[in-house]
LUMSETOR-121881 format. One record per residue (C-alpha): z, x, y; residue in three letters. Coordinates in steps of 0.25 Angstrom, whole numbers, padded with zeros to 4 digits, always signed. Each point is the difference from the previous one (the first is absolute). Layout:
N
ZXYALA;...
END
This chain:
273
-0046+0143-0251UNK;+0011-0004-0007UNK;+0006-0009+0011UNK;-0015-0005+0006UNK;-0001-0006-0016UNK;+0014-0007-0001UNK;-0002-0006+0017UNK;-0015-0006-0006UNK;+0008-0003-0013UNK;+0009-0009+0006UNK;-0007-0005+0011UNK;-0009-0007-0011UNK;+0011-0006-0006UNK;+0003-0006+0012UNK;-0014-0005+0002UNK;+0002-0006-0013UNK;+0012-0007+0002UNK;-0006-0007+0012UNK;-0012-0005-0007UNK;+0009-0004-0012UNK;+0010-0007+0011UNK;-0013-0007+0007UNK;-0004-0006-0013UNK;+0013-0006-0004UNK;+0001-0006+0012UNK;-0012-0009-0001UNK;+0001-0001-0015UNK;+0015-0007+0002UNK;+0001-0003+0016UNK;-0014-0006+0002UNK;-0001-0011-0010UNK;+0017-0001+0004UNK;-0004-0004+0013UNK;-0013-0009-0004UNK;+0008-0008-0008UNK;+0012-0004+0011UNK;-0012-0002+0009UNK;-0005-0010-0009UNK;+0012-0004-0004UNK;+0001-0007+0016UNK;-0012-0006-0001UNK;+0000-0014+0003UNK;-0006-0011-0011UNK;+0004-0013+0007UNK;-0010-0009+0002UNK;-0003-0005+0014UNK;+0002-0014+0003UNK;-0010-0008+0011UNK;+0002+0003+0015UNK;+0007-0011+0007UNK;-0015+0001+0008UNK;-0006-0006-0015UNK;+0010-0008-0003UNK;+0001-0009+0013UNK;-0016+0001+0001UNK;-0001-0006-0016UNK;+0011-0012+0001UNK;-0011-0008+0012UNK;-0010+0003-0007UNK;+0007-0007-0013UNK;+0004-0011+0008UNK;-0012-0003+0004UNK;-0007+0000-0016UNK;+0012-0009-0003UNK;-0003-0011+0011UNK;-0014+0000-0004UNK;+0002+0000-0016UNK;+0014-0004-0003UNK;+0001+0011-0009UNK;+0011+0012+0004UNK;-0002+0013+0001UNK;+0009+0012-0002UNK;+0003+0014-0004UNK;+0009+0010-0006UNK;-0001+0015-0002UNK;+0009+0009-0010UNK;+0003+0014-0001UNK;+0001+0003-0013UNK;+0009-0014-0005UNK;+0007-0001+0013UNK;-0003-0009+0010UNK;-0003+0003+0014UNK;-0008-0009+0008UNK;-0004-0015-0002UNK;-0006-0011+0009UNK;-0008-0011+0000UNK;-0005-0012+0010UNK;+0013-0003+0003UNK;+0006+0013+0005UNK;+0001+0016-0003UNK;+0012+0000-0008UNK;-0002-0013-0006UNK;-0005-0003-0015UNK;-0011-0012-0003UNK;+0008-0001-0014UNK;+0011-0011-0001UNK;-0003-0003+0013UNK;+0001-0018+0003UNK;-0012+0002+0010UNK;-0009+0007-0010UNK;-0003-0008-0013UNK;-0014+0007+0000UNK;-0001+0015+0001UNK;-0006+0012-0002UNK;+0007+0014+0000UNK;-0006+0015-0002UNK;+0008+0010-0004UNK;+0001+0015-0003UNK;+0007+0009-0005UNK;-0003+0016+0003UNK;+0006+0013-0005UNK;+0001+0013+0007UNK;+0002+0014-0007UNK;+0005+0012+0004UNK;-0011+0011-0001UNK;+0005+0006-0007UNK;+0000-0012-0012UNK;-0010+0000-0010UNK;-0001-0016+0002UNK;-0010-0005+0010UNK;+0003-0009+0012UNK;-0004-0013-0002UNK;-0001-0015+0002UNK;+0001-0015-0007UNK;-0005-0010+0007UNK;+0002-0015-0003UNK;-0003-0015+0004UNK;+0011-0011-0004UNK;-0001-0013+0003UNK;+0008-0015+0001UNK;+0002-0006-0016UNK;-0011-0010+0005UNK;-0011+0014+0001UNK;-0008+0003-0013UNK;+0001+0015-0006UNK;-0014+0000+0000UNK;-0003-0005+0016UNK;+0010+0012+0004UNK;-0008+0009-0008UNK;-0012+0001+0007UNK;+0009+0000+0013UNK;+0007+0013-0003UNK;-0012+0006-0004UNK;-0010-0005+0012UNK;+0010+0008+0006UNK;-0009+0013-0004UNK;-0010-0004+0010UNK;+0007+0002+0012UNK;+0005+0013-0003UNK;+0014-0004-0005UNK;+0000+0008-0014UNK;+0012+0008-0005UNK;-0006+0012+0007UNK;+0002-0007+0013UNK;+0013-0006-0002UNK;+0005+0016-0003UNK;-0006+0005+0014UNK;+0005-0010+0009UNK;+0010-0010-0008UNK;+0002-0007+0013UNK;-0012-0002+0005UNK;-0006-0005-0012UNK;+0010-0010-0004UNK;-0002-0007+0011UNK;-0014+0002+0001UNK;-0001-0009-0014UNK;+0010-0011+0004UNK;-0011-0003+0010UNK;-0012-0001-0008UNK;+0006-0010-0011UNK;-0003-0012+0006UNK;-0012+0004+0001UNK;+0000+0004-0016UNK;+0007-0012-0003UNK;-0012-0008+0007UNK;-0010+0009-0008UNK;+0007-0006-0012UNK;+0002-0015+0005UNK;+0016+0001+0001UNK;-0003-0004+0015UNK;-0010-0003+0011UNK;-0006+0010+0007UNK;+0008+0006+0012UNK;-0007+0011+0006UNK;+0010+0003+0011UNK;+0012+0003-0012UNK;-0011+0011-0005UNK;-0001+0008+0014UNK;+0001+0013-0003UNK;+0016+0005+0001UNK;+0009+0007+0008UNK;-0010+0010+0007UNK;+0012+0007+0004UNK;+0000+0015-0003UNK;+0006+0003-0015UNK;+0012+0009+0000UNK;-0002+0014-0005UNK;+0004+0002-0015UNK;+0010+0013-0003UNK;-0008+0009-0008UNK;+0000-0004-0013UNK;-0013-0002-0006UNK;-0001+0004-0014UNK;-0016+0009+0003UNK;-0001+0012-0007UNK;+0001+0010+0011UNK;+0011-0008+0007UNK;+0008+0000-0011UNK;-0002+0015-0006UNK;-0001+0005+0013UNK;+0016+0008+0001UNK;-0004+0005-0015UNK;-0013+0004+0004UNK;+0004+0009+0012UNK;+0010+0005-0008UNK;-0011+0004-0011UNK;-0006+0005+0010UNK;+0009+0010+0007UNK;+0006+0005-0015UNK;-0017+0004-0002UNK;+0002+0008+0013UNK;+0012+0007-0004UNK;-0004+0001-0013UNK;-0013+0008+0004UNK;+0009+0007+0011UNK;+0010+0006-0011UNK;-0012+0005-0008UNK;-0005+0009+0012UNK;+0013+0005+0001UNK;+0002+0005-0015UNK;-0015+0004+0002UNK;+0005+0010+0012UNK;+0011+0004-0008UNK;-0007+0004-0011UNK;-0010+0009+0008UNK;+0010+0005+0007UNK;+0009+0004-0012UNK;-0013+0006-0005UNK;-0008+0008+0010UNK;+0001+0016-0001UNK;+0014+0005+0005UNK;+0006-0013-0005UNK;+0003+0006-0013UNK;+0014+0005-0005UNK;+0006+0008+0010UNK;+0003+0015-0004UNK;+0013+0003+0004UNK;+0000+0014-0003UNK;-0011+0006+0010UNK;-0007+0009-0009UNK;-0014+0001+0002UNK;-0010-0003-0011UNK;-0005+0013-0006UNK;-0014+0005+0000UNK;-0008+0005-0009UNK;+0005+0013-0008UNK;-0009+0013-0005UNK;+0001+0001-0015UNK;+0004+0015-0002UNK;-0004+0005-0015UNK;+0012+0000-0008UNK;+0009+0016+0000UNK;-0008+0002+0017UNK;+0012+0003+0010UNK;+0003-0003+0015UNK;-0014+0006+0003UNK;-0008-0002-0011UNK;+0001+0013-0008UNK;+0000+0001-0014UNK;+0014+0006-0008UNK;-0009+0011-0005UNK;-0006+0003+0014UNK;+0014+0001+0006UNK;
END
């Protein structure tokens, strides 16, 4: 019995290492390995296909013959520059530019977090104008710009394609507000090319909290599976037979007759011997 008890004794402990072993693991390794894999997450912003950008420069053209007025773009990640175009060309500015004494230029600036970040993704968006343009025509510009979709919310999901979707409804705006003459060929809808798939940095909920929230979830599961086990141990170390082991192999004594105090080996009295 002695050497059944020390095999289940140690057996246990073994069980018990294993389970502490497991939970160490996920409570050091897993949120080790969520944070490298967040940590190569990409956060650059996307800037327009060539499809949008060669699609939205006619299209500016076209406005500019018609009203006189140019057209352009330029679209920021975070404060970095990394596209710009206008009537006269991808790659080419309408400011400080001899051939455009008159223009109108959208611009945005949108910021991409890690998951992992607190902050959430967002945008700025804005309408600049020649020294000749009143503050108060381009406001109503940059904020007609809401009716076609083209909020911040857009301009997170597909930077591209929304840029240049609002360089090709200004000179529609800019007629709403009497900067120009109606031109409704420059207001044809944009680049109807497809718009490039974003890297998956979103700033939803379950998106961002997913690694974490699996991770919650296993610990639950190995949390609940290391209370079964001390369970079993327990019962185990206290069913019948699991007591402390007798070593000597003397069996339990049974009952005894009382015999009256002076009776002998068989009973008699001193005085009847």
């Amino acid at each position: 019995m002695t050497g059944k008890a020390a095999a289940a004794k140690a057996k246990d402990k073994r069980n018990t290492a294993v389970v502490w072993t497991v939970v160490l693991g996920l409570f050091v390794g897993v949120p080790c390995a969520i944070g490298i894999v967040n940590g190569g997450e990409s956060t650059d912003v996307p800037a327009p296909t060539t499809e949008q950008r060669t699609a939205t420069v006619p299209l500016l053209a076209s406005a500019f013959e018609g009203q006189g007025v140019c057209y352009g773009w330029r679209l920021y990640d975070w404060s970095t520059e990394i596209s710009v175009g206008s009537n006269l060309g991808d790659g080419t500015s309408v400011r400080d530019d001899p051939r455009c004494p008159r223009w109108i230029e959208v611009s945005a600036a949108v910021r991409y977090t890690s998951s992992s970040s607190e902050s959430q993704d967002s945008a700025s968006i804005a309408v600049d104008g020649s020294p000749d343009i009143e503050r108060a025509d381009l406001y109503p510009i940059a904020s007609g710009l809401g009716r076609f979709g083209l909020d911040a919310d857009a301009f997170v999901d597909e930077p591209g394609w929304a840029i240049t979707r609002a360089t090709t409804v200004l000179p529609l705006l800019a007629a709403e507000v009497g900067l120009a003459d109606p031109a409704p060929a420059a207001a044809t809808p944009a680049p109807s090319g497809t718009p490039a798939p974003l890297a998956d940095a979103g700033s939803d909920l379950l998106r961002d909290r997913k690694g974490w929230l699996i991770t919650a979830a296993v610990l639950l599961l190995v949390a609940a599976l290391f209370i079964v086990v001390g369970v079993r141990q327990r019962r185990r170390a206290t069913a019948p037979g699991r007591g402390a082991p007798s070593g000597s192999g003397r069996q339990p004594r049974g009952p005894v007759t009382a015999q009256r105090a002076g009776a002998g080996p068989a009973g008699r009295t001193r005085e009847e011997a």
